[in-house]
C-alpha positions as CSV (number, residue, x, y, z in Angstrom):
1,X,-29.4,19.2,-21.6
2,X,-27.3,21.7,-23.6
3,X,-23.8,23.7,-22.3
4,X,-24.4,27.5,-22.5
5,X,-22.1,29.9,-23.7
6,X,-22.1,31.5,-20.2
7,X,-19.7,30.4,-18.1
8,X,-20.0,27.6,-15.3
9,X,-23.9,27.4,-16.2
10,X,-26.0,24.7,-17.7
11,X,-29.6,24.5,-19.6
12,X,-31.8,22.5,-17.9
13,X,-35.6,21.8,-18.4
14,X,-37.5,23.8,-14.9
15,X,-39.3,20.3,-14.1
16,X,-35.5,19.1,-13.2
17,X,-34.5,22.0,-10.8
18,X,-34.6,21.2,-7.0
19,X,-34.1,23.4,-4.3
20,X,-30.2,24.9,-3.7
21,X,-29.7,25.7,-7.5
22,X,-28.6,28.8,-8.6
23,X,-30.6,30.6,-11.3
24,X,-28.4,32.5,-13.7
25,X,-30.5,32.8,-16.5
26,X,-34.1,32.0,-17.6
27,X,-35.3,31.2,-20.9
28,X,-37.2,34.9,-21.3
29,X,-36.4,38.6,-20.4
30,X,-36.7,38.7,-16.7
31,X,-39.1,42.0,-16.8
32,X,-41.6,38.9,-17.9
33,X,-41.5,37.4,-14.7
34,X,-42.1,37.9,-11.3
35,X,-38.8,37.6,-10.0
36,X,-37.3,40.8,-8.8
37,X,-33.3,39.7,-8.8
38,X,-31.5,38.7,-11.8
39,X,-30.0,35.3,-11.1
40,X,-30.8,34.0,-7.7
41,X,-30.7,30.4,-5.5
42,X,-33.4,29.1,-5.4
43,X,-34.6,28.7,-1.5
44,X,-38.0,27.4,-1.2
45,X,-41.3,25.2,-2.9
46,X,-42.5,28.8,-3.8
47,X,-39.8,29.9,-6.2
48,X,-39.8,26.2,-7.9
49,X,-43.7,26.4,-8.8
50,X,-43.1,29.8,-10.6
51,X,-40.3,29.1,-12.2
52,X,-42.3,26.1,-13.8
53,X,-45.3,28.7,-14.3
54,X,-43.6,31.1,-16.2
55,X,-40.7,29.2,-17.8
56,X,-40.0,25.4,-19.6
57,X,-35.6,25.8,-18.7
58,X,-33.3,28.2,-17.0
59,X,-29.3,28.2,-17.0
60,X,-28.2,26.9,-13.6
61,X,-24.9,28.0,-12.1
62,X,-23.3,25.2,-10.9
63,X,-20.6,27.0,-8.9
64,X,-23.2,28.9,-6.9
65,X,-25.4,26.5,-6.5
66,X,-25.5,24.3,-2.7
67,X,-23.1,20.7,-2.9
68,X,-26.6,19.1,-2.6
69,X,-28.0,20.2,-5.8
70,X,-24.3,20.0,-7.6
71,X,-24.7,16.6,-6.9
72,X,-28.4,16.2,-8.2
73,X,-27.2,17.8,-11.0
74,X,-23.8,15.4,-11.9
75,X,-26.6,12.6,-12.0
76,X,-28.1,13.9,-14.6
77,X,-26.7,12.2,-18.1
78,X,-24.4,15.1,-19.1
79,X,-21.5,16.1,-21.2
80,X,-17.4,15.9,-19.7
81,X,-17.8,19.7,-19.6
82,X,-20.8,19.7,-17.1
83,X,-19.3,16.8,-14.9
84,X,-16.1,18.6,-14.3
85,X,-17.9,21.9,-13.9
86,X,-20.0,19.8,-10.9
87,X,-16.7,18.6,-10.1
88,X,-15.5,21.6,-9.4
89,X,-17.9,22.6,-7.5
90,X,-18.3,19.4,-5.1
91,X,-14.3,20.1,-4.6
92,X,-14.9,23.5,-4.0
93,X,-17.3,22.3,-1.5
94,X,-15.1,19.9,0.1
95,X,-12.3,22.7,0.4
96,X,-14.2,25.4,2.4
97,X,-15.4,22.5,4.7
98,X,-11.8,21.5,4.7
99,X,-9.7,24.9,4.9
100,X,-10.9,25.9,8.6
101,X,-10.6,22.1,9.6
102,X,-6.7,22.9,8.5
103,X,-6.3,25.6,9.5
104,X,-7.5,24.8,13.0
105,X,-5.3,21.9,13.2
106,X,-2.0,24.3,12.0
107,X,-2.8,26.4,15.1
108,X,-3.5,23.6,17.7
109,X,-0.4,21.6,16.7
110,X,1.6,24.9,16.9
111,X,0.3,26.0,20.0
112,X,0.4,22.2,21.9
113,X,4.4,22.1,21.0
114,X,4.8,25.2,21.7
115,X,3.1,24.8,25.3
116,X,5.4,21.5,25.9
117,X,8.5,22.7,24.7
118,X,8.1,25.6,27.4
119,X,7.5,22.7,29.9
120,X,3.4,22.5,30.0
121,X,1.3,19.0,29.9
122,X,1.2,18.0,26.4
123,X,-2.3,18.7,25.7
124,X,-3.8,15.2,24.1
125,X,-7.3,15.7,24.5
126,X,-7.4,18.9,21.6
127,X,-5.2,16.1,19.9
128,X,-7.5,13.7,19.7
129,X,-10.5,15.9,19.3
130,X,-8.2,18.1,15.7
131,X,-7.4,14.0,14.6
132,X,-11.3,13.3,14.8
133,X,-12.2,16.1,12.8
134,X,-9.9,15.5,10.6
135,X,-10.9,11.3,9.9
136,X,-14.4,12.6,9.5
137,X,-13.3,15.1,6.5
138,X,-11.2,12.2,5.4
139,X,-13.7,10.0,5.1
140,X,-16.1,12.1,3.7
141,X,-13.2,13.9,0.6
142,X,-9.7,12.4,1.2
143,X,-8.7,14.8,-1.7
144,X,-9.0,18.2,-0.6
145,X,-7.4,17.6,3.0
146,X,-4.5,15.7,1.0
147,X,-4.4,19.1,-1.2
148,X,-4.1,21.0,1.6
149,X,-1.0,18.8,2.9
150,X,0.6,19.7,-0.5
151,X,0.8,23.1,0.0
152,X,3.7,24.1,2.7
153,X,4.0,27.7,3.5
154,X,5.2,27.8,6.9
155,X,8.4,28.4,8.8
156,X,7.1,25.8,11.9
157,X,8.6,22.7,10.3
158,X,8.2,20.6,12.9
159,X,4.6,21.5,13.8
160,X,3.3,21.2,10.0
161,X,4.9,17.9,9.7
162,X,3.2,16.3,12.4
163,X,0.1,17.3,11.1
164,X,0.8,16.2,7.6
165,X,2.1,12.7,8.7
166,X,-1.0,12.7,10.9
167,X,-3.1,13.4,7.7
168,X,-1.4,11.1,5.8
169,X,-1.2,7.9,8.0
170,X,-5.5,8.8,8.2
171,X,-5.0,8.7,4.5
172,X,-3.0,5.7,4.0
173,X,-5.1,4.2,6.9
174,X,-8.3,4.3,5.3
175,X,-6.1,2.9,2.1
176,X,-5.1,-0.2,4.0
177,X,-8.8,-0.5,5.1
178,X,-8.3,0.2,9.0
179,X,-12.0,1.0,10.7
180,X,-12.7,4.6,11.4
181,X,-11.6,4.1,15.3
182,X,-8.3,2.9,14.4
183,X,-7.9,5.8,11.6
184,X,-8.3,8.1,14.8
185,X,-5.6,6.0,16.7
186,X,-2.9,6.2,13.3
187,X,-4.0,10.0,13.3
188,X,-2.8,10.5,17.1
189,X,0.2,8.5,16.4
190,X,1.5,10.4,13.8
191,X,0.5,14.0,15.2
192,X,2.8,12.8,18.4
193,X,5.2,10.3,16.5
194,X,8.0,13.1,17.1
195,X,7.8,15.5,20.0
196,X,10.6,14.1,21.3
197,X,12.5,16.3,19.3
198,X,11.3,19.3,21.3
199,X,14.1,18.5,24.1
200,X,16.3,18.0,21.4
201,X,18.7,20.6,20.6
202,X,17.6,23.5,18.4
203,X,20.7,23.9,17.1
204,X,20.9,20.1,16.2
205,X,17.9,20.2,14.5
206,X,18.5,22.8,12.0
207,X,21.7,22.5,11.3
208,X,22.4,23.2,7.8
209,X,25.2,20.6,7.4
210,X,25.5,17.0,7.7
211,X,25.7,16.0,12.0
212,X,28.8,14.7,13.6
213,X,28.5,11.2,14.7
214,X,27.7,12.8,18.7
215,X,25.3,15.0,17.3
216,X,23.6,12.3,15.6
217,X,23.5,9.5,19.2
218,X,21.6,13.1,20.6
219,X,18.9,13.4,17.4
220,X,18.2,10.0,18.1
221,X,17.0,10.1,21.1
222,X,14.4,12.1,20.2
223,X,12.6,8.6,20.3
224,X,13.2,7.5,24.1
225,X,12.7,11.2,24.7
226,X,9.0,10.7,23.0
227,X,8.4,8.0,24.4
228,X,8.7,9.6,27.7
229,X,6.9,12.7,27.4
230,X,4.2,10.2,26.1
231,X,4.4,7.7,29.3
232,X,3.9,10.9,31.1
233,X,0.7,11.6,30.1
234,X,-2.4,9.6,31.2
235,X,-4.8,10.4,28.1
236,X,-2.1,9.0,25.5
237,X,-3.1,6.2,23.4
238,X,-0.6,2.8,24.4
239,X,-0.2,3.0,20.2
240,X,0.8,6.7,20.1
241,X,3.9,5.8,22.9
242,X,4.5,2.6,20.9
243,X,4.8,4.8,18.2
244,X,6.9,7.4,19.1
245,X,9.6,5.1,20.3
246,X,9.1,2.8,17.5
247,X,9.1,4.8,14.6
248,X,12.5,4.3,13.1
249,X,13.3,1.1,13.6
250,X,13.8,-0.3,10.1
251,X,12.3,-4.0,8.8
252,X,16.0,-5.4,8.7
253,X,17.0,-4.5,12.3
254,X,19.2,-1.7,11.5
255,X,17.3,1.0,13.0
256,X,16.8,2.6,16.5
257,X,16.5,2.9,19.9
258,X,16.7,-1.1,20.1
259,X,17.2,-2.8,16.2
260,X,13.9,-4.6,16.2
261,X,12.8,-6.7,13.6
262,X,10.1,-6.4,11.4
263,X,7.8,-9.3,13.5
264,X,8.8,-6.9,16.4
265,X,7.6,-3.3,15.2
266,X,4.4,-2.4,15.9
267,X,2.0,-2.1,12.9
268,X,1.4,1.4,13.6
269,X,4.8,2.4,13.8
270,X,5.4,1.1,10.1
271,X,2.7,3.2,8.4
272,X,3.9,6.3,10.6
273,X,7.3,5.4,9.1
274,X,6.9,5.7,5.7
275,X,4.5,8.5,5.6
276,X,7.2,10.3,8.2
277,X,10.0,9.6,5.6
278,X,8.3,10.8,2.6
279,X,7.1,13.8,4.6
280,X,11.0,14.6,5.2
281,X,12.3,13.7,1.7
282,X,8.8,15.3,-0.2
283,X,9.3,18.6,2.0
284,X,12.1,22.1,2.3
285,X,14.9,21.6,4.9
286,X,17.4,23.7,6.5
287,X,20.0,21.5,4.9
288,X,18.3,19.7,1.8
289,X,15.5,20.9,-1.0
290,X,12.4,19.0,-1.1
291,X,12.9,15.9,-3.7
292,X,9.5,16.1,-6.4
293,X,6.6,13.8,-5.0
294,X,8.0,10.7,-8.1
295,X,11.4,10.7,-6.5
296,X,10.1,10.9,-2.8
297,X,7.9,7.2,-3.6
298,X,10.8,6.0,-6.0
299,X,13.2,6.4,-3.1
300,X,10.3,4.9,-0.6
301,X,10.5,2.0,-2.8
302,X,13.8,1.2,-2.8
303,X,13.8,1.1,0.7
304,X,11.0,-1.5,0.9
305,X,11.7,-4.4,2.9
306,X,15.2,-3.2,4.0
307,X,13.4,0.4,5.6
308,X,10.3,-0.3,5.3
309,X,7.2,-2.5,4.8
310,X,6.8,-3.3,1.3
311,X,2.5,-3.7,1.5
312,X,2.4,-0.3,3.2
313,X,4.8,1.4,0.6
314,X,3.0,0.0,-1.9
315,X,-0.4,1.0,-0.7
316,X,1.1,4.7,-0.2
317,X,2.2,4.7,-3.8
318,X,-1.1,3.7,-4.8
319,X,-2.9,6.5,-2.7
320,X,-0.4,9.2,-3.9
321,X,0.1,7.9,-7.5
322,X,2.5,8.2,-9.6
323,X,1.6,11.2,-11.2
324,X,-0.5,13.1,-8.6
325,X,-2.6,16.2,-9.7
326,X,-0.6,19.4,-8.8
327,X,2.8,18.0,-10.0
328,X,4.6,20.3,-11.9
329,X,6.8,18.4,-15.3
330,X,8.9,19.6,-17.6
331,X,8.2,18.0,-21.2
332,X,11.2,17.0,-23.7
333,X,10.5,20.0,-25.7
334,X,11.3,22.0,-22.5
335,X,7.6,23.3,-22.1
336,X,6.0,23.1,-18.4
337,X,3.0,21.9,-17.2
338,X,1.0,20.9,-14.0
339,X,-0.5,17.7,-14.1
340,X,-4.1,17.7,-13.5
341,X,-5.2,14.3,-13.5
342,X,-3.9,10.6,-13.9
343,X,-6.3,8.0,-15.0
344,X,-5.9,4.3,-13.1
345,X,-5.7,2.5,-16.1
346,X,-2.9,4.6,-17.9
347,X,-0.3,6.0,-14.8
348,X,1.9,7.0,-17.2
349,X,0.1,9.7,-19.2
350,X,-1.4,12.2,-17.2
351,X,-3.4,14.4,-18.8
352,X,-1.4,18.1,-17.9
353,X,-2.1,21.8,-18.3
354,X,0.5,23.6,-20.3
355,X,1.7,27.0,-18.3
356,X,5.1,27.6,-19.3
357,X,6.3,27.6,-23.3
358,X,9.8,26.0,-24.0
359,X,11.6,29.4,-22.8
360,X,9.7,29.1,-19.7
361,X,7.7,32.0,-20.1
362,X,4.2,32.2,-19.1
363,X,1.8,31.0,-22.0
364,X,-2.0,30.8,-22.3
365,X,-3.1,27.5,-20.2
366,X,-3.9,24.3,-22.4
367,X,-4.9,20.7,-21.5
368,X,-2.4,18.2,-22.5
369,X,-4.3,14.5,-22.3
370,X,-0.7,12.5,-23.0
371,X,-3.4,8.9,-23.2
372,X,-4.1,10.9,-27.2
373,X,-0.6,10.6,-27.8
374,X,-0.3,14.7,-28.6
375,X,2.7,16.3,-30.4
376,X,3.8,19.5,-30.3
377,X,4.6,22.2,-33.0
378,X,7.5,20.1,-34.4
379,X,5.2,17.3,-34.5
380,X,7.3,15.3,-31.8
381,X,4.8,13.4,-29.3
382,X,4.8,15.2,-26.1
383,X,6.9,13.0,-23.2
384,X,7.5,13.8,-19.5
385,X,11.2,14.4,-19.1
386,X,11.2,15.4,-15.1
387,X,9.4,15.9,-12.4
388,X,9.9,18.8,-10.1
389,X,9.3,19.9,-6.8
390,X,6.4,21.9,-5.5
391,X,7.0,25.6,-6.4
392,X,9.7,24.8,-9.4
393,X,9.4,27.7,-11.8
394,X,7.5,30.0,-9.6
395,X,4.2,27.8,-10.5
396,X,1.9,28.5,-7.3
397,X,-0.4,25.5,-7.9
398,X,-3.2,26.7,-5.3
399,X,-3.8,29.5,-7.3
400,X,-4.9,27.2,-10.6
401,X,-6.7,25.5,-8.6
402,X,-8.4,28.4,-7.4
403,X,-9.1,29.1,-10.7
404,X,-10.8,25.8,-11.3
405,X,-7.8,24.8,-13.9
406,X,-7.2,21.7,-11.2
407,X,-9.5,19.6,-9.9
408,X,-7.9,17.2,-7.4
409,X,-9.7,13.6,-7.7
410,X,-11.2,14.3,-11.0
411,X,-10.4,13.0,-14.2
């Protein structure tokens, strides 16, 4: 099998094409065959046969062919360029499945707060049926939902961060090992884990300042207020209202509405508390910037066994990583880059795509693999010196990824 010149596509001999591939290119002028398009997908038995009648290989497109065949064809022995090219393609894949599944969930989380914070029944059935969804796609690609949950563009705070912490306990759920029913149960909790705050105050909640010690007794309610709303409600889970009222109680006893101990908080109620907090920290307030993903888990961790269970922080930091793909760094030598993948074995040296020179200007993209121990043009070896928060620089990460510069999940 050899890499073509042409973009995306690959040589391969005919007797190896399958049904769902996309022919870019045959190995003869096209006016010597039957086929009338030039570069098509290939649909049926019909098109296979003449293909092997009139050719011996064709260049395959691997970004137009099905996820079926892009999978066929990353099982075929093959160079690193044609496994991330069918990389790309199965992520690709996984994202249009995934973007409507999101988007869905954005608008039914939106509209179910909206409905209860004007005094409606909380609607928990079109919960439970977005969270489903959602477990499946999980299940089936963890890393293009979790993408998704990077990028924030919304003004609705409070709805987008129940369904991120409803993502993420799935997430760290399916980390810890819990079955797929219970994945469904975390996913409900963490959707609901805090519409108490919709009788809360608006003017509480976004204040731009630090509260006043009566302002703060009123925020925390928001828990016995959950709980509430939740007891209300005939279809909510037992774990979604243990949840709600549960979810910041702290290991050591120092948390609220009632200082239990760790033996006393409900499992539950501990995943949805760490993926809640690094939600808040990870994420654009009213009155504090989003902290970059390394010091959201490093703060996380500091807080384990005081805050928070030190197994589930651990398992989240091992589900995140250390240096997720879509991080944006700036090196020693001031230059800027997005980190595009992070290899198990060596967590600290990403391998990073160089966007911004040293006067943080835009510059022509170029992998970075920090594991080859790379210098730069003063022949210094290139070193993270800080990690930033999402959208540092003006760096819109989706669009790279668009681009097929990122490949979430990939190394």
């Amino acid at each position: 099998m050899e890499i073509s010149s042409l973009p995306n596509t690959i040589k391969i001999a005919v007797g190896d094409l399958t049904i769902g591939m996309y022919v870019a290119e045959l190995d003869r002028p096209w006016t010597e065959t039957p086929f009338l398009f030039q570069g098509f997908l290939i649909r049926e038995q019909q098109e296979l046969s003449l293909l092997q009648e009139h050719c011996q290989s064709v260049w395959v497109d691997a970004r137009q062919s099905t996820s079926n065949s892009a999978q066929q064809l990353s099982q075929l022995r093959s160079p690193a360029k044609l496994e991330a090219v069918v990389a790309k393609v199965k992520f690709d894949s996984a994202m249009r499945q995934a973007q409507p599944i999101w988007q869905a969930a954005q608008e039914s989380s939106l509209r179910i707060l909206n409905a209860v914070k004007l005094g409606h029944e909380l609607d928990v059935a079109t919960v439970k049926a977005v969270v489903k969804e959602c477990v499946e796609h999980i299940l089936e690609n963890p890393s293009a939902m979790l993408w998704l949950a990077r990028i924030k563009d919304s003004d609705e705070y409070t709805a987008e961060h129940c369904l991120r912490v409803g993502i993420l306990a799935i997430a760290l759920g399916r980390e810890l090992g819990l079955m797929p029913l219970e994945l469904e149960q975390v996913g409900i909790c963490g959707m609901l884990h805090d519409v108490g705050k919709l009788k809360i105050p608006d003017e509480i909640l976004n204040k731009p300042g630090k509260l006043t010690e009566d302002e703060f007794t009123i925020m925390r309610r928001h828990a016995i207020e959950g709980r509430k709303l939740l007891l209300a409600n005939g279809q909510t889970p037992p774990a979604a209202v243990d949840v709600a009222y549960s979810h910041h109680e702290r290991m050591d006893g120092g948390g609220y509405p009632r200082g239990l101990k760790a033996n006393q908080i409900p499992y539950f109620a501990k995943i949805i508390a760490v993926v809640d907090a690094y939600d808040a920290i990870n994420s654009d307030r009213v009155y504090s910037k989003g902290r970059s993903t390394m010091e959201s888990l490093r703060i996380l961790f500091e807080a384990s066994n005081s805050q928070f269970d030190e197994e589930i922080v651990l398992a989240f930091i091992r589900m995140i990583g250390i240096f997720p793909p879509g991080e944006i760094v700036e090196l020693t030598n001031g230059e800027v880059a997005i980190i595009t993948a992070c290899s198990p074995e060596h967590k600290l040296k990403p391998r990073l795509l160089l966007v911004l020179d040293c006067n943080k200007q835009p510059c022509t993209p170029r992998v970075i693999d920090l594991q080859k121990n790379p210098c730069d043009e003063t022949g210094l070896p290139y070193r993270v010196h800080e990690v930033h928060q999402a959208g540092a620089f003006d760096i819109d990460i989706e669009a790279y990824r668009i681009k097929g510069l990122i490949i979430p999940g990939h190394l």
